[in-house]
C-alpha positions as CSV (number, residue, x, y, z in Angstrom):
1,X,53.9,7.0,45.8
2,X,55.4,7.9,41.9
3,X,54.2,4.5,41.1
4,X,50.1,5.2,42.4
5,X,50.6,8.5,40.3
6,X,52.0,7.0,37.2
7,X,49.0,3.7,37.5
8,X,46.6,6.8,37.6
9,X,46.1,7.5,34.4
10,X,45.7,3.6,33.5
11,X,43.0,3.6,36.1
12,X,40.8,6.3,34.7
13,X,41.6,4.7,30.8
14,X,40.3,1.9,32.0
15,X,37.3,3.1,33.7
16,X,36.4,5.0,30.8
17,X,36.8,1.7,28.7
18,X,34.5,-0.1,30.8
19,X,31.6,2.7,30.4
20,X,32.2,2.9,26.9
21,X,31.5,-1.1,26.8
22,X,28.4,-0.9,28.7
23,X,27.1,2.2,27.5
24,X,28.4,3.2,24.3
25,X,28.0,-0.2,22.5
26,X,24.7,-1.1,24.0
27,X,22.9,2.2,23.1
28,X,20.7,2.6,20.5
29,X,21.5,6.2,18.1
30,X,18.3,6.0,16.3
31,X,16.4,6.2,19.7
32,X,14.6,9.4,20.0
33,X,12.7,10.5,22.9
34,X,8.9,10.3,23.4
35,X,8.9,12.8,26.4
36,X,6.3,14.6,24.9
37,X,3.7,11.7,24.3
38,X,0.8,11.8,27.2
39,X,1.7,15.4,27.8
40,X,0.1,18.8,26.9
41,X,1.3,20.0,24.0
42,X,3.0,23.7,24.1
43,X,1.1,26.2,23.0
44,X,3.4,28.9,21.9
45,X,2.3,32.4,19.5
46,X,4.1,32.4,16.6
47,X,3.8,34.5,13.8
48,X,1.7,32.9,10.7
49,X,4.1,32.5,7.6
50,X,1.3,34.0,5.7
51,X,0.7,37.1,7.0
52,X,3.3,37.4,9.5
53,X,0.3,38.1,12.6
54,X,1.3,36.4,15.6
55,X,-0.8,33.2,15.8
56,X,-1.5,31.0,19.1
57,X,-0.5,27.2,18.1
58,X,-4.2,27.0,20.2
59,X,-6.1,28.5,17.8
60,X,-4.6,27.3,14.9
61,X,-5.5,23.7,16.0
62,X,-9.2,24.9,15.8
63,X,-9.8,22.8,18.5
64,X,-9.8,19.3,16.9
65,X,-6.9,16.7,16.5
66,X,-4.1,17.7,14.4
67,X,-0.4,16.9,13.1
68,X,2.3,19.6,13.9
69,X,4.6,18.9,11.0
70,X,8.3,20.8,11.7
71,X,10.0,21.6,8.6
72,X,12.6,23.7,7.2
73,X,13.2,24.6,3.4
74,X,16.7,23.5,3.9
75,X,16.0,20.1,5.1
76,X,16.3,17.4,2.3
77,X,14.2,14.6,4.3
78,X,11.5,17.4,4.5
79,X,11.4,16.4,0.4
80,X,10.9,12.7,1.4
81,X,8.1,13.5,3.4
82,X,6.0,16.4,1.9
83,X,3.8,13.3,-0.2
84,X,3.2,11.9,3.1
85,X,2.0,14.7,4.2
86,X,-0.2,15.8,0.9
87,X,-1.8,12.4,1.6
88,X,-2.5,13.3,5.1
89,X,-4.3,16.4,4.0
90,X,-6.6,14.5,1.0
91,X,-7.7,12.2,4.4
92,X,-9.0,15.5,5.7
93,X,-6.1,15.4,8.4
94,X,-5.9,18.6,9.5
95,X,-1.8,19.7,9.4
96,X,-0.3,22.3,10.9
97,X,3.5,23.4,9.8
98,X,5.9,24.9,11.4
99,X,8.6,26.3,9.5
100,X,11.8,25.4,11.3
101,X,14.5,28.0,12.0
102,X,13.6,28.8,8.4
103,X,13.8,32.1,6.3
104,X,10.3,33.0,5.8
105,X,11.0,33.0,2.1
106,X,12.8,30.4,1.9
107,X,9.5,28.5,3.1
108,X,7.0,30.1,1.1
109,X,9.6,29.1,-1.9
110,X,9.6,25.7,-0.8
111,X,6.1,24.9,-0.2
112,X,5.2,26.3,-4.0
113,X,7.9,24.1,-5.3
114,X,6.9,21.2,-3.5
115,X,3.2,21.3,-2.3
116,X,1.4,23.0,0.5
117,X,-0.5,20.3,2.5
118,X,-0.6,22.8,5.7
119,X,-4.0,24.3,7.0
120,X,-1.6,27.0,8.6
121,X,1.9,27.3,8.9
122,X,3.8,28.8,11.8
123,X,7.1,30.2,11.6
124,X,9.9,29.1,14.7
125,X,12.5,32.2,13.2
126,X,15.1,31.0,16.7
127,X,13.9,27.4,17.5
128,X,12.2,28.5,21.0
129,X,9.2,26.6,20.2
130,X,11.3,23.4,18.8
131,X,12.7,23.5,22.0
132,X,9.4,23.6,23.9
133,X,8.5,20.1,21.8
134,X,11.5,18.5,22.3
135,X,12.6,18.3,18.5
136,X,15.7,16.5,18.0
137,X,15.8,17.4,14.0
138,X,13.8,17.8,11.0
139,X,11.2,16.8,10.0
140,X,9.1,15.8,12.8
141,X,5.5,15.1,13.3
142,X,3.4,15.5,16.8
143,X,0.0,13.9,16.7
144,X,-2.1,16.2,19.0
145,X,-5.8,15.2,20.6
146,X,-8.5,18.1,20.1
147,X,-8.3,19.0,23.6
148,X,-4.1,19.3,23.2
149,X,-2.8,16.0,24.8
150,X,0.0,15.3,22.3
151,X,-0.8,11.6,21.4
152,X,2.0,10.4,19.5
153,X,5.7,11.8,17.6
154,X,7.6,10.7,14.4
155,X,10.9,11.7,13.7
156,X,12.3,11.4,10.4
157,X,10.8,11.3,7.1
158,X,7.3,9.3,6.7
159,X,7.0,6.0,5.1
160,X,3.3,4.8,4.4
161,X,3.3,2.1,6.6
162,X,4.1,5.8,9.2
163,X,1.4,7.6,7.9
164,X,-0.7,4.8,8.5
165,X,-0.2,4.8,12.1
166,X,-0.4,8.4,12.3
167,X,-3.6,9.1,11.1
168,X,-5.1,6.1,13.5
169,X,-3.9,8.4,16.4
170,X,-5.5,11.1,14.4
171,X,-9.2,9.8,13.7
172,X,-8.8,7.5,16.8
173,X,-8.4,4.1,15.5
């Protein structure tokens, strides 16, 4: 019987190794996600950074297709990808933002210091609404369809070859 308690722990330690082996060393860490893709987007109210009136996500869509951009002033891949972004905007994308659990001012110092390409930009104070989308870190991008189907989700900072494919879910490419 002492001998079946002392093997035990050998047991278990080697149990564990075998889950790490065909787990742990087959999984993929820059996987993120799509959950979102196919489904209606939230539409949570938030209140505009602007202004600070509570907004509906709904009506700042304006009821065409548009990328929800999550941000934070904080975030230095946010830097990497506010010229993807800007050249979003000049393909008359329309962009929404949504400031990350951000300091208001800290956004509104970080969009004059490094471009504003949003139509409107929302401001997730707690993270409720990151939540809601499933955001794993920032920045990250939601293509959403005019009638709210979110279409497609980036993680990470944009490369061209990403913005690319982004705005063919947009205009529906």
């Amino acid at each position: 019987m002492k001998r079946w308690i002392a093997l035990t722990p050998l047991a278990v330690l080697g149990t564990l190794g075998v889950l790490f082996a065909t787990f742990g060393l087959h999984h993929d860490p820059h996987f993120t996600p799509d959950a979102l893709v196919g489904q209606p987007a939230p539409a949570p109210t938030l209140p505009a950074l602007d202004t600070t009136q509570p907004t509906a996500l709904a009506t700042a869509r304006a009821g065409q297709p548009v990328v929800i951009d999550f941000f934070a002033s904080w975030c230095i891949p946010c830097l990497q990808d506010a010229p993807a972004l800007m050249a979003m905007k000049q393909e008359g994308v329309r962009v929404i933002g949504i400031a990350y659990k951000d300091d208001p001012a800290a956004s509104r110092d970080f969009l004059a210091a490094h471009g504003d390409p949003f139509a409107s930009v929302l401001v997730d104070r707690d993270g409720r609404t990151g939540v809601d989308f499933g955001v794993t870190g920032v920045p990250e991008a939601f293509v959403v369809s005019a009638d709210g189907k979110v279409l497609a989700k980036h993680s990470g900072p944009m490369t061209p070859p990403d913005v690319e494919a982004l705005l063919e879910k947009v205009q529906g490419r």
